[in-house]
N, C-alpha and C positions, 0 to 999 in steps of 0.2 A: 234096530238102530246101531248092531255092531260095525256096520261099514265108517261108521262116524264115531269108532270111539277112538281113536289116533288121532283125530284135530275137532277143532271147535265148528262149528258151522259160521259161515256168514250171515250176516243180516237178508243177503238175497238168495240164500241157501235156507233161508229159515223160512222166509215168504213163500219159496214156492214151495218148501214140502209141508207148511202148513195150509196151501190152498187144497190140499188133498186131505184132510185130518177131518172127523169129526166131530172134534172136539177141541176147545182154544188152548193155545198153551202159552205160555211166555218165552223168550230166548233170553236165557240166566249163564253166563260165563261160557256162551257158544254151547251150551247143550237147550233142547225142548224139556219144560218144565210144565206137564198139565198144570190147569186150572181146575182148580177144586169144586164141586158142584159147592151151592148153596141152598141153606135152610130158608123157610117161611119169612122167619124177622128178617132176614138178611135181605134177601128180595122186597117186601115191604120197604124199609130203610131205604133200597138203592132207589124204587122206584117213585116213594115219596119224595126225593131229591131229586130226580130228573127231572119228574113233572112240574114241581115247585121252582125250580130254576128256568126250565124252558119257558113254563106260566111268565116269570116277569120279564126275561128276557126277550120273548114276542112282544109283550105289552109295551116295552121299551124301545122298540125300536132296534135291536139289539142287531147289529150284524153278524156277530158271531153266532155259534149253536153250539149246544148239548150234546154229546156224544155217548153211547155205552162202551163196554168193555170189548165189543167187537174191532174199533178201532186203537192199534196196538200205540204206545210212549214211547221214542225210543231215548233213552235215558245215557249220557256221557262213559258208561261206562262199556255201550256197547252194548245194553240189553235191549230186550224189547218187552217191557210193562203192560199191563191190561188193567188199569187202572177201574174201578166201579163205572165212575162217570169222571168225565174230561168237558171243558172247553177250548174250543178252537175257533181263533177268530180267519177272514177272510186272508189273503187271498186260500182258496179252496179248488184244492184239486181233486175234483168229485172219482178219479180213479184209483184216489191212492187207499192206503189200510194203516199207514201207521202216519205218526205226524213227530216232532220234533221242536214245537213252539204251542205247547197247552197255556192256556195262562191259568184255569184253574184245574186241579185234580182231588175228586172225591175217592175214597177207600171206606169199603164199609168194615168191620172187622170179620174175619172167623177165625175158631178157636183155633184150625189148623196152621193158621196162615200170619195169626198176632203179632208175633214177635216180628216174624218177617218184614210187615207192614212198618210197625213202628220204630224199628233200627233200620234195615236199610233198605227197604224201598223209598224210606221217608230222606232218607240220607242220598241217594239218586236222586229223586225228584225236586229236591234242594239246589242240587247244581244244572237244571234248566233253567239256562238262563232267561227265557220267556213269563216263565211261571210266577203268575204273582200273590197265587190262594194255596193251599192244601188244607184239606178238613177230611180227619179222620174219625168215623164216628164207630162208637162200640152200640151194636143192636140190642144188648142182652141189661142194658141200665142206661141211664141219661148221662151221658158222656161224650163231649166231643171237643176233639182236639183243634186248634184251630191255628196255621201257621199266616203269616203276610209280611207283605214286605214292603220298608218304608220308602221314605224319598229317593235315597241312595241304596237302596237294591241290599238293604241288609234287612235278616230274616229276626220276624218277633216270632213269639206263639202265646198263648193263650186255652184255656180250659173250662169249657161249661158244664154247667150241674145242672141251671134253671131253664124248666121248660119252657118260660117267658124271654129265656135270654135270645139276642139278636147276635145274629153275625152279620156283619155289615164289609161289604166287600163293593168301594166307590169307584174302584179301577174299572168292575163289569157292570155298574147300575145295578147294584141285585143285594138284596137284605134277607137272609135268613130267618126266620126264627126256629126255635129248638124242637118247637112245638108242632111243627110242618113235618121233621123228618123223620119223628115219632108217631106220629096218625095212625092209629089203630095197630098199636106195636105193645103187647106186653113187655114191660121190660121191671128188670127189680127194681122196690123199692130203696133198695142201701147202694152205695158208692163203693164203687169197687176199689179195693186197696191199690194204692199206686207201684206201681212196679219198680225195682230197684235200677232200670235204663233210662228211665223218665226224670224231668227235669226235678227237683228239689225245691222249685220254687213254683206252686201252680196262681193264676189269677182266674178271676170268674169273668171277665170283660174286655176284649180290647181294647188300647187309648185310641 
């Protein structure tokens, strides 16, 4: 990649030399950024949420669909994200690879990638203006972050501990529980100590 380290790549600079790659990567400040493999919990996690959500979303009548990480975010600041799981509602251009109006976006966590997640890719995925869910969940304890936005397009969040507890998201028909995206996931019994980037004020519910 020395021919490109004088300028940044474009976004259609990035698509096509990612149609040749093996492997997914992200476009972070015009450079390619692999994608980090993932462990067991990790995968369990993303794919207890995909199915759980595609489940009620067909049940619903849903015109939109569930997406993986194949299909890239591309995020205001010019990057191109590979979020866990995405949804995208129609109109659908069944040629495209990346999209720019998710309304929801899931992030599972890993150890490599945490901090990254939770400052700023959460701070990108904030300013689509599309976007009206993000739920980031930690694989390794019952933990899940839960952002939404209200009438006027301003963002709450929110913080779960109970494997009973619901996340209720009215914008796409579709209801959470904590209990779904944990299914056969060891995870610790203790709460993990809150990180010194995180908010100072956690709740266990959104209003």
């Amino acid at each position: 990649m020395g021919d490109r380290a004088t300028r940044r790549m474009t976004i259609d600079e990035f698509l096509a030399w990612q149609a040749g790659q093996g492997q997914r990567y992200e476009l972070v400040d015009g450079e390619p950024a692999a994608m980090a493999g993932a462990k067991i919990r990790h995968d369990r996690v993303t794919g207890n949420a995909f199915s759980e959500i595609r489940r009620q979303m067909r049940a619903g009548g849903s015109p939109c669909d569930v997406f993986t990480a194949d299909i890239g975010i591309r995020t205001p600041p010019g990057n191109i994200r590979r979020p866990d799981i995405s949804i995208l509602c129609p109109p659908f251009d069944e040629e495209a690879t990346t999209s720019d109006i998710p309304r929801l976006i899931v992030e599972v966590l890993s150890e490599s990638t945490e901090r990254v997640d939770r400052l700023i890719k959460l701070d990108e995925y904030k300013a689509i203006d599309a976007l009206d869910y993000i739920i980031i969940v930690d694989p390794t304890r019952i933990e899940v972050g839960f952002w939404f936005r209200d009438a006027v397009r301003v963002w709450h969040s929110a913080t779960f501990h109970d494997a009973e507890a619901v996340i209720d998201m009215p914008a796409l028909g579709i209801a959470i529980t904590l209990a779904s995206l944990y299914e056969r996931v060891q995870v610790s019994p203790n709460p993990r100590l809150k990180l010194v980037w995180e908010d100072d004020e956690e709740t266990t519910q959104a209003p």
